[in-house]
N, CA and C of each residue as an Amber inpcrd file, in Angstrom:
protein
   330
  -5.0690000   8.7650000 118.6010000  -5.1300000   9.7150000 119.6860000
  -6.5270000   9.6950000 120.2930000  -6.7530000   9.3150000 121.6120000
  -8.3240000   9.3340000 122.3000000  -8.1440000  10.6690000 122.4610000
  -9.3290000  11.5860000 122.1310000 -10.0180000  12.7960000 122.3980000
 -10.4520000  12.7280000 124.0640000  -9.8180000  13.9790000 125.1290000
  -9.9320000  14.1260000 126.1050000 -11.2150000  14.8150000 126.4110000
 -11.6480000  15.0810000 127.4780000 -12.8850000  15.7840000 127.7530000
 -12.1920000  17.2260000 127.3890000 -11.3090000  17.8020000 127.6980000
 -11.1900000  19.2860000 127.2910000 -11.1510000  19.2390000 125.6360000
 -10.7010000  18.6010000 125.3360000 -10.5650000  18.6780000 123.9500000
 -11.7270000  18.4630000 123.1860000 -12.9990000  18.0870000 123.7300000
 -14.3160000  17.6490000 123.4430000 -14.7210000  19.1270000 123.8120000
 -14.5950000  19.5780000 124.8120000 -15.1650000  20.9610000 125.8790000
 -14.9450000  22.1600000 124.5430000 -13.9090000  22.3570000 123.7250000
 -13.3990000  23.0530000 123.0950000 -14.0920000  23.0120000 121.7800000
 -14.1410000  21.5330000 121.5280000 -14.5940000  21.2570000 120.2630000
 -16.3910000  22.0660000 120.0300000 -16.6840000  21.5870000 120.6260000
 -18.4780000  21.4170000 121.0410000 -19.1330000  21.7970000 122.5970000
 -18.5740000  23.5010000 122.4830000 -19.0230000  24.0430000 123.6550000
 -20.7810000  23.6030000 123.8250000 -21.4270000  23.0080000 122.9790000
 -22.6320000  22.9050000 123.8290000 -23.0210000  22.1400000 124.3620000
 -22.3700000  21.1060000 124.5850000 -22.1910000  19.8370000 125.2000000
 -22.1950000  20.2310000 126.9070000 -23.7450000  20.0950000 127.3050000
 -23.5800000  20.7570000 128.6630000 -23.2680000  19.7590000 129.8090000
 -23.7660000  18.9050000 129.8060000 -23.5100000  17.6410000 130.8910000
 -21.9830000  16.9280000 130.9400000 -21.7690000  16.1030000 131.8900000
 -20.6900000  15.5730000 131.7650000 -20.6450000  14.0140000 131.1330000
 -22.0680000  13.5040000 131.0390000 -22.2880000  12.1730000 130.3940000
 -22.4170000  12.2590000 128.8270000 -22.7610000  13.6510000 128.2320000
 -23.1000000  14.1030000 126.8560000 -21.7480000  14.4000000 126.6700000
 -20.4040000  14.9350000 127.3790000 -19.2320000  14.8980000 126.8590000
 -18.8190000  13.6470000 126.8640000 -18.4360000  12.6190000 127.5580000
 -17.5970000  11.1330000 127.6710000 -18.6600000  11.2190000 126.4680000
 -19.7940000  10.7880000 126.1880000 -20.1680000  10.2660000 124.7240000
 -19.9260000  10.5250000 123.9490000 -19.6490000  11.7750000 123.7410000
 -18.9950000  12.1910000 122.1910000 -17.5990000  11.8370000 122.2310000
 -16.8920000  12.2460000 123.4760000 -15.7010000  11.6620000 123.5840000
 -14.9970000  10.4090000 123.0600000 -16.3110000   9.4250000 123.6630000
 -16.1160000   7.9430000 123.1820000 -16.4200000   7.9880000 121.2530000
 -17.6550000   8.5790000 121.0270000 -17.6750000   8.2010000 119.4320000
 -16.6510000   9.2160000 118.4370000 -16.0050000  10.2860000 119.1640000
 -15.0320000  10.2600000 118.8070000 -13.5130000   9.0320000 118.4280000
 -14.0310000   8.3960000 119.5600000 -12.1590000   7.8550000 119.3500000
 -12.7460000   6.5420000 118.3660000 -13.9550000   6.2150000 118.3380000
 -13.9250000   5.0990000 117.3710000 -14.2310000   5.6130000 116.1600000
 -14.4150000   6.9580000 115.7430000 -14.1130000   7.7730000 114.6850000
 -15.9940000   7.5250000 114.1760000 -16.9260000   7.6900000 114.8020000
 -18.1100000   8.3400000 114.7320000 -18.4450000   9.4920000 115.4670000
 -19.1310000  10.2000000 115.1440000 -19.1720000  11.7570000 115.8990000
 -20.9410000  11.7020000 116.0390000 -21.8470000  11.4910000 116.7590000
 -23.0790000  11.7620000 117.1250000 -23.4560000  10.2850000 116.5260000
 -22.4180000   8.9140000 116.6020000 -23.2770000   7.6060000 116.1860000
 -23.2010000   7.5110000 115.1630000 -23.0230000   8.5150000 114.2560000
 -23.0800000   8.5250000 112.4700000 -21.8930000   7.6710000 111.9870000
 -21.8110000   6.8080000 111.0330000 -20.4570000   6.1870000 110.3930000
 -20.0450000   7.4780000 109.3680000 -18.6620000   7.3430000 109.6470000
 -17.9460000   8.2720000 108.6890000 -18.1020000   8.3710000 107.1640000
 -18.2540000   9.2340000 106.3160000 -18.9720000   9.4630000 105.0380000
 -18.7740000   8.2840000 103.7290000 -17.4920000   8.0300000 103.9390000
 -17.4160000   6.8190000 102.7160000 -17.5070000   5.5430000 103.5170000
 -18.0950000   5.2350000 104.6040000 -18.7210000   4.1490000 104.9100000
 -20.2140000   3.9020000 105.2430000 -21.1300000   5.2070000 104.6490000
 -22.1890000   5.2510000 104.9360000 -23.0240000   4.4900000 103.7050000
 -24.0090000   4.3320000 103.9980000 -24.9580000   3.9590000 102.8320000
 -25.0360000   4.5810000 101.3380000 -25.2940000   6.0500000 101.7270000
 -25.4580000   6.7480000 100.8220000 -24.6120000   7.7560000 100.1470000
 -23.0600000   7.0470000 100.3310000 -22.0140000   7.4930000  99.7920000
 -21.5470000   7.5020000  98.5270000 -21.4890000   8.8610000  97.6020000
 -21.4190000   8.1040000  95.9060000 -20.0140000   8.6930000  95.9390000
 -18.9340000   8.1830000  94.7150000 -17.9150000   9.4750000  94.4380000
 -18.1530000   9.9980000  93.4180000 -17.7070000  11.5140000  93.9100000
 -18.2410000  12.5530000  92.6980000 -16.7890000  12.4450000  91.5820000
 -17.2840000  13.1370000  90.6220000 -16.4190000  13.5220000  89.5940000
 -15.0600000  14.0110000  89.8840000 -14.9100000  14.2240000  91.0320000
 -13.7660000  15.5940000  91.5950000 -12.4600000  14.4870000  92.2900000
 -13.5510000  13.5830000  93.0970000 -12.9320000  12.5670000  94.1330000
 -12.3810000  11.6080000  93.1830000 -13.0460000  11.0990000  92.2400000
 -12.3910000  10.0440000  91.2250000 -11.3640000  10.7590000  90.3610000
 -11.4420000  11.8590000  89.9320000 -10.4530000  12.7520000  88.9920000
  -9.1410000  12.3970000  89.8290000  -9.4030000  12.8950000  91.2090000
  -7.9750000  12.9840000  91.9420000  -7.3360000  11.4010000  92.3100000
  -8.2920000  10.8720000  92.5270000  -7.4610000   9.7500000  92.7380000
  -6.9270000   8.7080000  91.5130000  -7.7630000   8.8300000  90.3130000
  -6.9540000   8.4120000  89.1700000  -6.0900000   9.2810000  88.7060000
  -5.4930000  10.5140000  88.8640000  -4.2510000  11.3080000  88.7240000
  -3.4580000  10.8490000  89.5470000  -3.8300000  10.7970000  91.0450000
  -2.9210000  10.4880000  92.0520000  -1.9520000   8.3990000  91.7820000
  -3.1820000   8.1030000  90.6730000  -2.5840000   6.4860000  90.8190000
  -2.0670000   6.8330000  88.9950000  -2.4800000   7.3730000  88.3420000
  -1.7900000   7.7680000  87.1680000   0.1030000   8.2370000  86.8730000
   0.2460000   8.9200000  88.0010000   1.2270000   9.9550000  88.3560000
   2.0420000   9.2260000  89.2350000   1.6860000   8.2660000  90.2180000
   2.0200000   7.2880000  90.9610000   2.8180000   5.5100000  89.9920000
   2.1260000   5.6550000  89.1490000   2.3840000   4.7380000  88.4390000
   3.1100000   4.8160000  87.4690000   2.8370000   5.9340000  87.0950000
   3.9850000   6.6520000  85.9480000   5.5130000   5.9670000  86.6010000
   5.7040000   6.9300000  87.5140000   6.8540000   6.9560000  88.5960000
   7.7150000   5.5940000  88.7930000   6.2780000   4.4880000  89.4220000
   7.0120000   3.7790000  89.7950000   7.2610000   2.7640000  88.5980000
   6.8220000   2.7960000  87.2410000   7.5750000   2.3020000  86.5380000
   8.8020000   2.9080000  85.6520000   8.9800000   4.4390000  85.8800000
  10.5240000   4.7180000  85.7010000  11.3280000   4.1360000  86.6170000
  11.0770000   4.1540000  87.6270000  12.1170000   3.6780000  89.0360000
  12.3160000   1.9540000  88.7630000  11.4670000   1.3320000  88.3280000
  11.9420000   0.1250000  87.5840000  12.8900000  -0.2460000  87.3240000
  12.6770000   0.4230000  85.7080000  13.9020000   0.3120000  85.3150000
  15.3110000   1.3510000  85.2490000  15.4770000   2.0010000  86.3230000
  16.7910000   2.8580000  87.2690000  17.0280000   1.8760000  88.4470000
  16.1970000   1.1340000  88.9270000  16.6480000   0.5540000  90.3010000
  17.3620000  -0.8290000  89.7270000  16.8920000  -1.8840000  88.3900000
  17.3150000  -2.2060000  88.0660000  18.5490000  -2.3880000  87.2830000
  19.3790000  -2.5280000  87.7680000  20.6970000  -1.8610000  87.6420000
  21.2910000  -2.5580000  86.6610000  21.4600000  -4.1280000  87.0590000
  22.0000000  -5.2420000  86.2670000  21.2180000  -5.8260000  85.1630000
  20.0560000  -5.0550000  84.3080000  19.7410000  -5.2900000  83.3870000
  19.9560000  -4.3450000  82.3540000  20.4770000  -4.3410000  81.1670000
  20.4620000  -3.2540000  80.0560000  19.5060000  -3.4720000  78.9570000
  19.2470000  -2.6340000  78.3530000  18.1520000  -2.4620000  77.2610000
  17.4280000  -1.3970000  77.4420000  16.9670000  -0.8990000  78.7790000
  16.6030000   0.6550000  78.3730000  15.0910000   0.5200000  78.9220000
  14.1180000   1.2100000  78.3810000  12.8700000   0.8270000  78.4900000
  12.1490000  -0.0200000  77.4460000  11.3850000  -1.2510000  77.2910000
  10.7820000  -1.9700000  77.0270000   9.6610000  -1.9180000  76.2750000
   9.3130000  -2.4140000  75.2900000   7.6800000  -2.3880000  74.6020000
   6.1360000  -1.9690000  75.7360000   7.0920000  -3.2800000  77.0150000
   5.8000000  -3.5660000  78.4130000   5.6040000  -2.4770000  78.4670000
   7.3300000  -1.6940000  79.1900000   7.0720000  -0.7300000  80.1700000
   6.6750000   0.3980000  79.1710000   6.6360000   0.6530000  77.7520000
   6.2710000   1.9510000  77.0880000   4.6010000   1.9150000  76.8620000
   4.2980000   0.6710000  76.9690000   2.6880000   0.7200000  76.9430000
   2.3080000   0.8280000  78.5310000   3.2910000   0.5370000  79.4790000
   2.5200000   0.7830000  80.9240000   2.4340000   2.1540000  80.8460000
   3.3370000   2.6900000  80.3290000   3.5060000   4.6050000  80.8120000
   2.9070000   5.2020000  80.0190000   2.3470000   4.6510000  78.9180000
   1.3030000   5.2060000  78.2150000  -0.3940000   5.2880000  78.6180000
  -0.3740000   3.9520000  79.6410000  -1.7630000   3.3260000  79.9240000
  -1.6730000   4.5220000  81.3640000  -0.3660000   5.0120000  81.7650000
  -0.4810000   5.6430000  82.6390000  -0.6140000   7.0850000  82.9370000
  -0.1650000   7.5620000  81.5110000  -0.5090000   8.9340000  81.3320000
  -1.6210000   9.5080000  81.0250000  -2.3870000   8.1420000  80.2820000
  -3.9290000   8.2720000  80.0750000  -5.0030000   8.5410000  80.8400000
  -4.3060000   7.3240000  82.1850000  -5.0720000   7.5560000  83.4050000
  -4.9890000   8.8580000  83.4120000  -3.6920000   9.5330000  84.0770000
  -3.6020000  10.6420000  84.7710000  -4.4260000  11.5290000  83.8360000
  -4.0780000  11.8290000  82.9870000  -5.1550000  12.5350000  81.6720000
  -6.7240000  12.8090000  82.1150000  -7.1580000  11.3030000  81.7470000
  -8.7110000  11.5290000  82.3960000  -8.8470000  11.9180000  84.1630000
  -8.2030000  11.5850000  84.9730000  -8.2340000  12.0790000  85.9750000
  -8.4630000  13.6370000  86.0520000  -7.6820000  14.2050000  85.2620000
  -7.3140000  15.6700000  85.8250000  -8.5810000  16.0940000  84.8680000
  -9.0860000  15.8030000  83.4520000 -10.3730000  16.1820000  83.5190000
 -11.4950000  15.6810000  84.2130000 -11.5910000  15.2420000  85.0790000
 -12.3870000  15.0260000  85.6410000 -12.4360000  16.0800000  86.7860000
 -12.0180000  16.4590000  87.1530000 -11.2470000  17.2260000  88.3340000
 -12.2510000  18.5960000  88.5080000 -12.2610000  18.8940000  87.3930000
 -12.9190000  19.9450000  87.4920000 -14.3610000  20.3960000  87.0130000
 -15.0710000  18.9160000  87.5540000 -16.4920000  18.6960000  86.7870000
 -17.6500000  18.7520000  87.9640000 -16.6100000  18.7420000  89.3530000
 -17.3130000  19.2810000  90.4730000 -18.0920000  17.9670000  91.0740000
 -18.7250000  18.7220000  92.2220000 -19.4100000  17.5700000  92.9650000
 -20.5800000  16.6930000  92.3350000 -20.6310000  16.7800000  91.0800000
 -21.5910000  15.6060000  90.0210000 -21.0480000  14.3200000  90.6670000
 -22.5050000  13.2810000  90.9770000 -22.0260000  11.7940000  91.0030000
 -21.3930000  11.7290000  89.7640000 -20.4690000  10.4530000  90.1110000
 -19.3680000   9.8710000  89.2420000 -20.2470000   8.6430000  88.0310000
């Protein structure tokens, strides 16, 4: 979605000129706001404790999943679940495990 001048006007009433709006306008739509690169593409971007918690729950919990759906989608095989798949869902609950303590250790670098 390109950001319109009203929608700039609204955003950042102090934007008094009409060349200081099209500019923000513009580093809006390439998704910089005052020239700055967006936070996890900056230099000095770390992930904290909170950001890694969630996303190894989110791929923990994710993974869990998609190796039940495995073996349910696989229809024409019988045997059940597997040695593999009982150590994947184990390697996956672990994840999720440490994830969620992590979660709540706050904005500490990771």
């Amino acid at each position: 979605m390109i950001p319109n001048l009203l929608t700039v006007s609204i955003i950042c009433p102090t934007l008094r000129t009409i060349e200081q709006k099209v500019a923000h306008a513009a580093a809006l739509q390439i998704g910089t706001a005052n020239g700055m690169l967006p936070p996890m593409l900056s230099n000095d971007f770390t992930f904290t404790k909170r950001l890694l918690g969630i996303v190894m729950l989110v791929i923990g919990i994710g993974g869990f999943i998609a190796i039940l759906m495995i073996d349910v989608l696989d229809v024409g095989r019988e045997g059940g679940i597997g040695p593999s798949q009982r150590i994947a869902l184990g390697a996956m609950i672990l994840v999720a495990l440490i994830g969620a303590s992590l979660i709540p250790l706050g904005k500490r670098p990771a």
